[in-house]
BAFI-3210 file (N, C-alpha, C; in Angstrom, 3 decimals, decimal comma, padded with zeros to 6 digits):
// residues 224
n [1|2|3|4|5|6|7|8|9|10|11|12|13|14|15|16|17|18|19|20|21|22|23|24|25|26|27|28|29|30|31|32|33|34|35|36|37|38|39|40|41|42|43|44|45|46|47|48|49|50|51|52|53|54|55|56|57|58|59|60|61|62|63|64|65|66|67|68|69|70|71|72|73|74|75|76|77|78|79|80|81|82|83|84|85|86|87|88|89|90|91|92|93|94|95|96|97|98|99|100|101|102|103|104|105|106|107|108|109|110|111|112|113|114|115|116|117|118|119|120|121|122|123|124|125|126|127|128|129|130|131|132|133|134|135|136|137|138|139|140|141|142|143|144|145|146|147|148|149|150|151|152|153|154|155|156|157|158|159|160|161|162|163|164|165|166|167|168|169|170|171|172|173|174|175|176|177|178|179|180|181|182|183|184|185|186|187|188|189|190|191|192|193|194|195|196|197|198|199|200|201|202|203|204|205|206|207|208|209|210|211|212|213|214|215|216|217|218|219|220|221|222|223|224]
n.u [052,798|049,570|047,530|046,478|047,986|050,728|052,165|054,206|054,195|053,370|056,131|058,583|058,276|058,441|061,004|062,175|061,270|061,979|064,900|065,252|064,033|065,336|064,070|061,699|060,868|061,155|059,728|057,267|057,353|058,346|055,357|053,936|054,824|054,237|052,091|050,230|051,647|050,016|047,622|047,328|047,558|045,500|043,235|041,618|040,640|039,253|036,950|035,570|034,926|033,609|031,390|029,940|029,716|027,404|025,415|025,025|023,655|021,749|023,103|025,755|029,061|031,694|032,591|032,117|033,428|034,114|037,782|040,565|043,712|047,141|047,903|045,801|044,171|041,200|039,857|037,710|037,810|038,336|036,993|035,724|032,070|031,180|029,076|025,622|023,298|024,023|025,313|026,731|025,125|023,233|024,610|027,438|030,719|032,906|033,274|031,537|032,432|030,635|028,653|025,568|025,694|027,220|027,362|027,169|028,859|030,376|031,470|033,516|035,357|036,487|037,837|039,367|041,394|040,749|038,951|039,995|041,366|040,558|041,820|043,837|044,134|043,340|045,836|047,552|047,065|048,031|046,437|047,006|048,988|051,248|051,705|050,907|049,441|046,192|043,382|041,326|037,792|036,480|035,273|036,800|039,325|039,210|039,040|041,631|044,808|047,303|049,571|048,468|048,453|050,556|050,943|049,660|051,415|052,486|051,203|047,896|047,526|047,560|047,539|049,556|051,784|049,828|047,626|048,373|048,698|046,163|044,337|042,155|040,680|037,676|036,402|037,469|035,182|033,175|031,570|031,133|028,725|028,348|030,167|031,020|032,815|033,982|035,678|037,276|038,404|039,638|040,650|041,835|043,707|045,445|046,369|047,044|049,574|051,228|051,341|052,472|055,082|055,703|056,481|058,650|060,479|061,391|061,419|062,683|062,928|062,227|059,127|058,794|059,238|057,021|054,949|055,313|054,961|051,879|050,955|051,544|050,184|046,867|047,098|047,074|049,173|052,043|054,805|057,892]
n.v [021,494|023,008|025,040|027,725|027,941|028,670|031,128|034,700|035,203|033,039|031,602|032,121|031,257|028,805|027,958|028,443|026,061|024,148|023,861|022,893|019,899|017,721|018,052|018,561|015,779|014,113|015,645|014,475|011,792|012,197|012,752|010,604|008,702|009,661|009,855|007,384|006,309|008,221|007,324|004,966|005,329|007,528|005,839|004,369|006,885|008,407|007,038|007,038|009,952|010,152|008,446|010,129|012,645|010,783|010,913|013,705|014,857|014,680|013,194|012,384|011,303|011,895|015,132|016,171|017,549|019,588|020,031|022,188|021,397|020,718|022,099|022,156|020,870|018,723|017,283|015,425|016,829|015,118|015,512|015,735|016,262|019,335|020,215|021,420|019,004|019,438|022,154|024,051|024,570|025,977|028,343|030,574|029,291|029,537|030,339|031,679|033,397|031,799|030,790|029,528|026,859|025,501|022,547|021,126|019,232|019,954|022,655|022,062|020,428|021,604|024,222|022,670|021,454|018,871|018,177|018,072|015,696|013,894|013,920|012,703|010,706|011,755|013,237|010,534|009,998|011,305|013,975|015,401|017,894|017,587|020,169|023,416|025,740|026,230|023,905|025,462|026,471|025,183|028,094|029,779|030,023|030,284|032,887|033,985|035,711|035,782|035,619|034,320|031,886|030,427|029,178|026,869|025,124|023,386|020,448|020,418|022,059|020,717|022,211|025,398|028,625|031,042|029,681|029,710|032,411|033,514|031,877|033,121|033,125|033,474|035,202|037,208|037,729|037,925|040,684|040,924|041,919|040,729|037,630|035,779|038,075|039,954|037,563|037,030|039,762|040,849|038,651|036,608|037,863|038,679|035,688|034,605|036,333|035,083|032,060|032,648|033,641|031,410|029,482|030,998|030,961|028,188|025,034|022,030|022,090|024,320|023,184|021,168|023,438|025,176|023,349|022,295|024,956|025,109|023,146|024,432|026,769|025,725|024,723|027,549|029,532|031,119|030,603|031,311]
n.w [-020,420|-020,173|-022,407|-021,359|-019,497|-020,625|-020,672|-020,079|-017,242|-015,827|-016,636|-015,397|-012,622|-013,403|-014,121|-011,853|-010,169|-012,424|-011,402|-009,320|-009,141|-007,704|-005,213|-005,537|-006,265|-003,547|-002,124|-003,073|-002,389|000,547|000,864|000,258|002,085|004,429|004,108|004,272|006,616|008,332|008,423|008,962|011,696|012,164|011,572|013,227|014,787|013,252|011,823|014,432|014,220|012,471|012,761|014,398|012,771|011,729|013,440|014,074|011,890|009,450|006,466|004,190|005,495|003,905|002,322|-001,055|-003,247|-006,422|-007,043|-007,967|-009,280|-009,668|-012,762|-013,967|-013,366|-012,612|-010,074|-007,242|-003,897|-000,881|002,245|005,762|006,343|007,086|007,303|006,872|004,923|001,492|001,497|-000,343|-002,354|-001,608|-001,059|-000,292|-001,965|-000,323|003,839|006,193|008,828|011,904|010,348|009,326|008,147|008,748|011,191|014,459|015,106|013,193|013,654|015,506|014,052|011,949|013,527|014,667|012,399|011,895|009,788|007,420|007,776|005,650|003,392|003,186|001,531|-001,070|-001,226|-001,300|-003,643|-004,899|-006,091|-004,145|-002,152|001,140|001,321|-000,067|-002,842|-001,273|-002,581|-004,873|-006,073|-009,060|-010,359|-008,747|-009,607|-012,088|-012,206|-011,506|-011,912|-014,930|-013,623|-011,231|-011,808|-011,960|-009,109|-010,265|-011,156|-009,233|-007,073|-005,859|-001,986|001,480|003,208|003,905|003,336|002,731|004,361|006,571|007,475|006,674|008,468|009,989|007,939|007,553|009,138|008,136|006,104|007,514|007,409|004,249|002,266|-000,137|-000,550|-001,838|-004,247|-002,751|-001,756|-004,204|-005,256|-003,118|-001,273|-002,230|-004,015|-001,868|-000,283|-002,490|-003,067|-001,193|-001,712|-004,254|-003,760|-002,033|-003,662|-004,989|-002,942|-003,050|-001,006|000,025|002,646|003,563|003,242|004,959|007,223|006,992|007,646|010,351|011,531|010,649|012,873|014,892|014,640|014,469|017,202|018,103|018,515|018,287|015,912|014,589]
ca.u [052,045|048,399|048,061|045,885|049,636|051,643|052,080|055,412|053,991|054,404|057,994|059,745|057,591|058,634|061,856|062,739|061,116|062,732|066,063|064,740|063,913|065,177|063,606|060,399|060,910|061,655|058,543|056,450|058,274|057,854|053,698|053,107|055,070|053,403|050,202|050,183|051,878|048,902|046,412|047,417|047,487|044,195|042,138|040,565|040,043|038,439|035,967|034,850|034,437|032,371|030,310|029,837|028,876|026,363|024,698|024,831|023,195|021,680|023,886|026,719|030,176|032,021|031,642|032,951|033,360|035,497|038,612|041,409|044,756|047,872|048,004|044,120|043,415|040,299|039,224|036,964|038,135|037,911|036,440|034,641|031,503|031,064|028,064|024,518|023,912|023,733|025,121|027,204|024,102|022,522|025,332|028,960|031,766|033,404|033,025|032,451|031,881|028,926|028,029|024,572|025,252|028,176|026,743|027,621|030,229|031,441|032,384|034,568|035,892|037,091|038,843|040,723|041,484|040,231|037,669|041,096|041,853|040,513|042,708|045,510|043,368|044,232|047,840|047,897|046,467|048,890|045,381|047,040|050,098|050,519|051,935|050,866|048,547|044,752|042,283|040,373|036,826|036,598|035,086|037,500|040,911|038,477|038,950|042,892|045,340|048,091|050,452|048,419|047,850|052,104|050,347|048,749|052,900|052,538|049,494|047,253|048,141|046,448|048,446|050,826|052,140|048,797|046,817|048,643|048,219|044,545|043,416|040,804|039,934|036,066|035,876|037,741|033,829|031,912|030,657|031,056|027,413|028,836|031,261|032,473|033,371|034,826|037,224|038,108|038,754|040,466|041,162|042,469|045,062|046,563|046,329|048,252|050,924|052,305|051,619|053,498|056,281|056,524|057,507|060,092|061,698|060,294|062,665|062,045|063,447|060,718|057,587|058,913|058,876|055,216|054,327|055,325|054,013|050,748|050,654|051,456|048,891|046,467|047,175|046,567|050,681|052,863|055,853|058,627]
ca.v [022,536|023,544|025,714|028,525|028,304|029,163|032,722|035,249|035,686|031,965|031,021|032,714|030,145|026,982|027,955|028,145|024,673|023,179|023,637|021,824|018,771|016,327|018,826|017,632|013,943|014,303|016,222|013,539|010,325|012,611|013,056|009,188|008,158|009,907|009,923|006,014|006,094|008,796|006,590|003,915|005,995|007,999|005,105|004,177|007,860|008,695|006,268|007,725|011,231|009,587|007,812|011,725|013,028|010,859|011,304|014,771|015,598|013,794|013,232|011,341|011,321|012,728|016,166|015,965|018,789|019,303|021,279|021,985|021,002|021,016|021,885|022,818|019,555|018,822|016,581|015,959|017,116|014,086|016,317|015,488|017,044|020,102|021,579|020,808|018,360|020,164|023,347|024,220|024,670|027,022|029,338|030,732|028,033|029,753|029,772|032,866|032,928|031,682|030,091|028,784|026,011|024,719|021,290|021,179|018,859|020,335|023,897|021,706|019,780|022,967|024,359|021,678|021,178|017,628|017,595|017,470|014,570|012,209|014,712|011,832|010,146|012,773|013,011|009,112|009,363|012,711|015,165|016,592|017,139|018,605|021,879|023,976|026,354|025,168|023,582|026,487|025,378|026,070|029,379|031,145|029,490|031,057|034,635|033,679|036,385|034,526|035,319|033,328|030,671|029,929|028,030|025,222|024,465|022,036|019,937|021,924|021,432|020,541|023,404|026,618|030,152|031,469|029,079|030,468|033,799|033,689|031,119|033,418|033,928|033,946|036,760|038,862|037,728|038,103|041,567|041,463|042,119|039,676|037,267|035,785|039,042|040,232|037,026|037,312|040,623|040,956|038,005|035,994|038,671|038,279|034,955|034,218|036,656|034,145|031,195|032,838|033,546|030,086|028,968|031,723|030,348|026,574|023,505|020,612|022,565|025,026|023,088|021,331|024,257|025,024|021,957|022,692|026,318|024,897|022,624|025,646|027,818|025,090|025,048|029,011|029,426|031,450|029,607|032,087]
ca.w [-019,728|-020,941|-023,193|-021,118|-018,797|-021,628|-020,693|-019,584|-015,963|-015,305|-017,221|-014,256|-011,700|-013,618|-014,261|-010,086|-009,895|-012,990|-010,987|-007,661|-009,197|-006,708|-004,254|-005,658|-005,573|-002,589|-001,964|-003,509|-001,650|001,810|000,869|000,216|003,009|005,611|004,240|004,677|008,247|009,451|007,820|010,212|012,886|012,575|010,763|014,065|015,338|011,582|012,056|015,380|013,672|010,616|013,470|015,329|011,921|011,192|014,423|014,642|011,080|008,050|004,906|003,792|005,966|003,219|001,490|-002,007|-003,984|-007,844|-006,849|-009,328|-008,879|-010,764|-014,018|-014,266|-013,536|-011,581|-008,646|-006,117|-003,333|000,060|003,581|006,321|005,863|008,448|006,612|006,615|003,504|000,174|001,834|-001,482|-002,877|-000,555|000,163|-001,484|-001,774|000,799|004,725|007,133|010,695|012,312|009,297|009,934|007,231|009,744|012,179|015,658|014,968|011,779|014,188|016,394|012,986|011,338|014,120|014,682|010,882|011,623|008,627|006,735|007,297|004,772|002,296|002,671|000,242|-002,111|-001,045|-002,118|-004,931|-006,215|-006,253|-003,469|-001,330|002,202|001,269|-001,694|-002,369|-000,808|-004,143|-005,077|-006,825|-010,504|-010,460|-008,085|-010,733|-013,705|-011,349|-011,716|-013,240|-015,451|-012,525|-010,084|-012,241|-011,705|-008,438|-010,317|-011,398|-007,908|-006,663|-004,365|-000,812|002,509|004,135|003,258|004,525|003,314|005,158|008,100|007,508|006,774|009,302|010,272|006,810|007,641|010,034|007,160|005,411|008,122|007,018|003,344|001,530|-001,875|-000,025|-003,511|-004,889|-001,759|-001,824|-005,353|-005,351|-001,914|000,020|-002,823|-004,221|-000,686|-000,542|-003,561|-002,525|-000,348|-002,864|-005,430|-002,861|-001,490|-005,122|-005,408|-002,283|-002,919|-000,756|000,807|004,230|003,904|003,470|006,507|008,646|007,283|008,363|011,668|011,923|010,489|013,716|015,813|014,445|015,089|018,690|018,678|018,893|016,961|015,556|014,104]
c.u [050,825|048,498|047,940|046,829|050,675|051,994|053,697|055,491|054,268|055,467|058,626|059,956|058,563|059,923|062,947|062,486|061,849|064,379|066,075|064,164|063,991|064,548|061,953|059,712|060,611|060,209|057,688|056,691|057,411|056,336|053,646|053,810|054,421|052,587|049,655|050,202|050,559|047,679|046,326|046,969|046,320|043,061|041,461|040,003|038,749|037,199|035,243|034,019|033,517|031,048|029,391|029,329|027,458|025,056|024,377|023,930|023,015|022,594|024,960|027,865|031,414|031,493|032,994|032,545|034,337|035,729|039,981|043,087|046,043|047,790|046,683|043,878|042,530|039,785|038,408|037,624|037,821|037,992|035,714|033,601|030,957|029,690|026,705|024,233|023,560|024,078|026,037|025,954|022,677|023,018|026,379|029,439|032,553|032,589|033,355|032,157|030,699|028,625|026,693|024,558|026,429|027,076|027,800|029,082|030,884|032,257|033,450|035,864|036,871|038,007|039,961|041,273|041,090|039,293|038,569|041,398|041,620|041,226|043,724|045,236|043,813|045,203|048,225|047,931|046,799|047,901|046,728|048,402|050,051|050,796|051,960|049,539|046,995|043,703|041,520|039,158|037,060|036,017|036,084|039,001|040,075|038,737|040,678|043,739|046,411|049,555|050,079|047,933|049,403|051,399|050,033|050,047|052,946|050,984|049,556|047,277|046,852|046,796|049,543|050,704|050,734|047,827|046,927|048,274|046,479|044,191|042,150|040,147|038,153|035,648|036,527|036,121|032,612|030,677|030,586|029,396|027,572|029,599|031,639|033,239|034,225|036,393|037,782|039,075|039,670|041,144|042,160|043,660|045,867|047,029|047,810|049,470|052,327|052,370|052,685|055,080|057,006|057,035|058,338|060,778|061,477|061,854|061,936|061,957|061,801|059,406|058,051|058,645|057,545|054,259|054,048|054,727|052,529|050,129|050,201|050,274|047,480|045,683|047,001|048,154|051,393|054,226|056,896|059,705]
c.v [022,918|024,483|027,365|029,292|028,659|030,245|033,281|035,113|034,336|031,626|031,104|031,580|028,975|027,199|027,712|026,585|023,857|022,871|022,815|020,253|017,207|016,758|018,165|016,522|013,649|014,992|015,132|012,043|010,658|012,174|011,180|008,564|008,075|010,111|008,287|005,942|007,059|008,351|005,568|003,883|006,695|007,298|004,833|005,618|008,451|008,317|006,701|009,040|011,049|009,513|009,452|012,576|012,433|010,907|012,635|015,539|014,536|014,630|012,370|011,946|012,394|013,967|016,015|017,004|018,698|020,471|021,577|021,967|021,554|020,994|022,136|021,488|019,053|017,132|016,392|015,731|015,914|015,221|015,341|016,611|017,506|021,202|020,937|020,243|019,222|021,767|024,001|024,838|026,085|028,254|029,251|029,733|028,447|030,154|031,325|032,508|033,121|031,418|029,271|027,497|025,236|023,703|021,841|020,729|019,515|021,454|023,190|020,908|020,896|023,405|023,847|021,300|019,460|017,149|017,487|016,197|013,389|012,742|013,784|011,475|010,312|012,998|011,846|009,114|010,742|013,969|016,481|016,415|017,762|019,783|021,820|024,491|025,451|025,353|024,518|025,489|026,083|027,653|030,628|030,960|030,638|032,792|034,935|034,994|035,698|034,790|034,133|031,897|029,797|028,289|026,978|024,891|023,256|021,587|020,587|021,146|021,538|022,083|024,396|027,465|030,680|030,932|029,581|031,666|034,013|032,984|031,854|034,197|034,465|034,751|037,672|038,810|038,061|039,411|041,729|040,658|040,653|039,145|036,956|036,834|039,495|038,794|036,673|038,669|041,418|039,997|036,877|036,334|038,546|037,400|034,470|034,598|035,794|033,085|031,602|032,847|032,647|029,014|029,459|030,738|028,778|025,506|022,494|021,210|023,100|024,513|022,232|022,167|025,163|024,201|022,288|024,092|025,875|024,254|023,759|026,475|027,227|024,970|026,566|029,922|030,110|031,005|030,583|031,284]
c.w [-020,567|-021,825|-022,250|-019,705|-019,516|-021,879|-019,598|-018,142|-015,493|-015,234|-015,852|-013,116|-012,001|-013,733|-013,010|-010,104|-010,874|-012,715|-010,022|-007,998|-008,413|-005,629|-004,278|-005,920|-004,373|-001,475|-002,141|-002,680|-000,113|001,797|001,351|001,236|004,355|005,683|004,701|006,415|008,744|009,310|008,629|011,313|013,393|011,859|012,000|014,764|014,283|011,573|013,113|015,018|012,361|011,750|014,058|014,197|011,594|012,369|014,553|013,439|009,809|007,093|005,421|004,875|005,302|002,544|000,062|-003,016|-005,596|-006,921|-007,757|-008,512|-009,626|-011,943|-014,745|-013,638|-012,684|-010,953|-007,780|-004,688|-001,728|001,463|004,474|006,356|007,359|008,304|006,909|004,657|002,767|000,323|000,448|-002,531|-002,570|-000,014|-001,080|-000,944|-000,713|002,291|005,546|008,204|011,148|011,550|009,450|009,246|008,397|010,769|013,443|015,699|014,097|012,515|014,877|014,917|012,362|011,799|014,785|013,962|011,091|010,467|007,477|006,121|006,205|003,156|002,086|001,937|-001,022|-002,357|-001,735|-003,501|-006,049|-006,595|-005,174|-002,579|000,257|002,298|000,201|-001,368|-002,419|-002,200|-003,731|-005,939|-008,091|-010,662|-009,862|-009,266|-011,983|-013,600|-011,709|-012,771|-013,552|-014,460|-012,121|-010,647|-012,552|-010,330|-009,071|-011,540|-010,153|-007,713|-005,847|-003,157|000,401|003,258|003,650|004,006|004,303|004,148|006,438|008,713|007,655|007,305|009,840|009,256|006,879|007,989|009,086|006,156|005,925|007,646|005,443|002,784|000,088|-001,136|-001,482|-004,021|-003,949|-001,612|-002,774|-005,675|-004,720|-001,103|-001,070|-003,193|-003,183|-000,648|-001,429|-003,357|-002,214|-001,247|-003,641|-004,839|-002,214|-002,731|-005,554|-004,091|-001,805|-002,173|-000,217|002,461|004,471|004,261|004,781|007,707|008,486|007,549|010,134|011,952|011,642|012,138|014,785|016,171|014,840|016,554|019,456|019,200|017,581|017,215|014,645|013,230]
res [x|x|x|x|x|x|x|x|x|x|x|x|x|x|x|x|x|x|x|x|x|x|x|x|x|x|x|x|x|x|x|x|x|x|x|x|x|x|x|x|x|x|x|x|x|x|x|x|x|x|x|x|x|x|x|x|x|x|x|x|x|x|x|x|x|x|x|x|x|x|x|x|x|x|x|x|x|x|x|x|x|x|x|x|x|x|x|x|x|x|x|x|x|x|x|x|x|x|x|x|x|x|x|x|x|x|x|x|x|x|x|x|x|x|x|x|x|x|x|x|x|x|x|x|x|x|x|x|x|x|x|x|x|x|x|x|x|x|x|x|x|x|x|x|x|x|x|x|x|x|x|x|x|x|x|x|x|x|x|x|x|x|x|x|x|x|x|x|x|x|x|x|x|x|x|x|x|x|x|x|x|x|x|x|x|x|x|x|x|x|x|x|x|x|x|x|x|x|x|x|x|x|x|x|x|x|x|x|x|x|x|x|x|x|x|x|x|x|x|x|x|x|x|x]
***
């Protein structure tokens, strides 16, 4: 474990997971299995939505960002890119509503979590799995109190309970004057909540049935 994880507020974290062990084999087996089989399955739709990006807006197909993972450990992050190019650059790392940096396609991409998808990538390749909390960029982890830094005990996920909860994280930004500060200060502390909570009650069952509520929510459906 790093060193800058070497603190009381985690122990508790790793100590739940160092009992679940085959839980998170098991976890890891699930990811690369079905990141392959949906790779199969949406490699010819993928390609359509690359083709629909690059028609609808100059820049590259992908948006690739560093995002940090387990253990601090950083990545660039695989998206389809829903932004106008270089919008990272032009704007906070995060996303409110009505975003003028959003493309035509990118608004329909988003709400369908379709700009996801080339995250299996990441799944393959252990950056990422499909539940756990969502890669923050380095500056918001640097915001991190040594509670919420128990999260980066698992790779960061495509999907979780907060994802669910805050799906309409943007409209909680729409009016804030500072959005960074506003979602360090507020939207993250929530946020984490649930992170920290889905590693107290961490199984294999569970991220199953946030799998499935993720779908739900999706579809605009609540899933109990």
């Amino acid at each position: 474990m790093p060193e800058f994880m070497q603190c009381a507020e985690v122990r508790p974290y790793y100590d739940v997971l160092a009992k679940k062990r085959f839980s998170l084999v098991l976890k890891r087996f699930f990811d690369l299995l079905v990141a392959l089989f949906l790779l199969l399955i949406l490699g010819l739709p993928m390609i359509i939505v690359a083709i629909l990006i690059k028609l609808d807006s100059e820049g590259p197909v992908l948006f690739r960002q560093e995002r940090v993972t387990a253990y601090g450990r950083r990545f660039r992050i695989h998206k389809f890119r829903t932004m106008v190019n270089n919008a990272d650059k032009i704007g906070s790392a995060v996303t409110v509503s009505n975003d003028n940096r959003v493309t035509k396609v990118g608004g329909f991409l988003r709400k369908s979590r379709i700009d996801e998808f080339p995250q299996l990538f990441d799944v393959l390749a252990g950056d990422m799995s499909f539940v756990g909390t969502r890669p923050e960029s380095p500056k918001y982890v640097e915001a991190y109190t040594d509670e919420m830094k128990a999260t980066l005990l698992l790779p960061a996920g495509i999907t979780s309970e907060a994802c669910i909860r805050y799906k309409d994280e943007a409209e909680l930004l729409d009016a804030a004057q500072d959005v960074d500060t506003v979602y360090i200060e507020t939207v993250l502390p929530g946020k984490m909540k649930w992170n920290l909570l889905s590693i107290q009650e961490f199984s294999f069952i569970s991220e199953l049935q946030t799998m499935f509520r993720t779908v739900f929510a999706v579809c605009g459906k609540e899933y109990a």
